[in-house]
N, C-alpha and C positions, 0 to 999 in steps of 0.2 A: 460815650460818644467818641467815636474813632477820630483824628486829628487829621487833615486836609494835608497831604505832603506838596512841600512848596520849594521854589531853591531860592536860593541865596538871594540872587537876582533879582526873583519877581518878588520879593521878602520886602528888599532894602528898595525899591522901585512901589510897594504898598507904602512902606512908612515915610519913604518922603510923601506919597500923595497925600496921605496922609497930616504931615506937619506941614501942610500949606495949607492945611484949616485955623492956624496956630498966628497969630502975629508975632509971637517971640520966636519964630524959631522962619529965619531970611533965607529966601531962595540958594543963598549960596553954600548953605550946611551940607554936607554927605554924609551917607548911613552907612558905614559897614556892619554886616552881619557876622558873628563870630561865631563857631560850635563853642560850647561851654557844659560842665557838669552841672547836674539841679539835683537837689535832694531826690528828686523822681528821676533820675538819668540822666541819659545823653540830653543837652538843650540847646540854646540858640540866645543871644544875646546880639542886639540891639547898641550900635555906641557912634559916638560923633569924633570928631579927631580931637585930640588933647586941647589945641589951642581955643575950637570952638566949645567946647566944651567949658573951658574959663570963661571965652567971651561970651558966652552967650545958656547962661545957668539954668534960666527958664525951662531953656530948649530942652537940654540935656536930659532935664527930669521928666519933660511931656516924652523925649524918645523913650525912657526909663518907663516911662507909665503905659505906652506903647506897646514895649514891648510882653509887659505882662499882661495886657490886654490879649496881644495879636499869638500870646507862648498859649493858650486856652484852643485854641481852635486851629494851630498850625506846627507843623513838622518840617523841619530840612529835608529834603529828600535827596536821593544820591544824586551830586548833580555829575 
């Protein structure tokens, strides 16, 4: 099945809606979306900024869990 090309944007704008299904993880966290290599190629990674990431561990691992969830069915596309 071919992967839904998506940008950055409406990526990190899914996975907050996303983590407001999550109590660990407060309205005030942001998502940046990164290009990244994957054993399978060019990829896309999911991450919170350093500090929330300390503060807030739960989260970090549901965006983590997120993002291999959401890397199955979704592509960067040239934005």
């Amino acid at each position: 099945m071919a992967k839904k090309p998506i940008s950055k944007v409406e990526l990190a704008k899914l996975i907050r809606h996303r983590m407001d299904e999550y109590p660990e993880c407060p309205p005030g966290i942001s998502v940046e979306i990164r290009k990244v290599k994957t054993s399978k190629g060019p990829g896309w990674s999911a991450v919170t900024n350093p500090t929330d990431s300390i503060s807030h561990v739960k989260c970090a691992r549901i965006v983590g869990a997120l993002t291999l969830e959401l890397r199955q069915n979704f592509e960067l596309s040239d934005d």
